[in-house]
Structures are given as structure tokens and as C-alpha cells.
N, C-alpha and C positions, 0 to 999 in steps of 0.2 A: 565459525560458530559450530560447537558441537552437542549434537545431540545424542548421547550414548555411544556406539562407536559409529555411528555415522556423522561425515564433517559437511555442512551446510556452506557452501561459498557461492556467494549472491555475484549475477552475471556481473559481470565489468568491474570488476571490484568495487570501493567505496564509493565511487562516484554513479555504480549503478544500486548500490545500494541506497543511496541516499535519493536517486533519481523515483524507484520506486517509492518510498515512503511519502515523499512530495506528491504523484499518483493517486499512491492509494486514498491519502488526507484528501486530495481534490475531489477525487470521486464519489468519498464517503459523503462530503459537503454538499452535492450536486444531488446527489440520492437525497439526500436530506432535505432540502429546497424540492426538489421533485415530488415527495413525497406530500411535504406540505400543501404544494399549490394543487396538488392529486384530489387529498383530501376535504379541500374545501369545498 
């Protein structure tokens, strides 16, 4: 992935790129739950 001249390459190639994505989705989800049962 490039951004301008600089090249983004995500650790471990695509299998750590895809490992994060999985991560970050789970943690957004958890925050999200968290948030709710916070707020009530």
C-alpha cells in the first residue's frame, strides 16, 4: 500500500494483515457492548 512516496507494508504479510482487521472488528464490537452495558 502506497501512500504518496511512502510504502505501507502491514507486519507479516497478508496473513497479518488480515489477522489485524479481525482485531480491530473484535475490539470495535467489545467497545461497543461495553459502552452500552456502561451507559445503562
Amino acid at each position: 500500500m502506497r501512500i504518496g512516496n511512502v510504502e505501507i507494508r502491514p507486519l507479516g504479510g497478508g496473513l497479518g494483515c488480515l489477522g489485524m482487521i479481525l482485531v480491530s472488528i473484535l475490539l470495535s464490537v467489545l467497545c461497543t457492548v461495553g459502552a452500552n452495558l456502561f451507559i445503562r
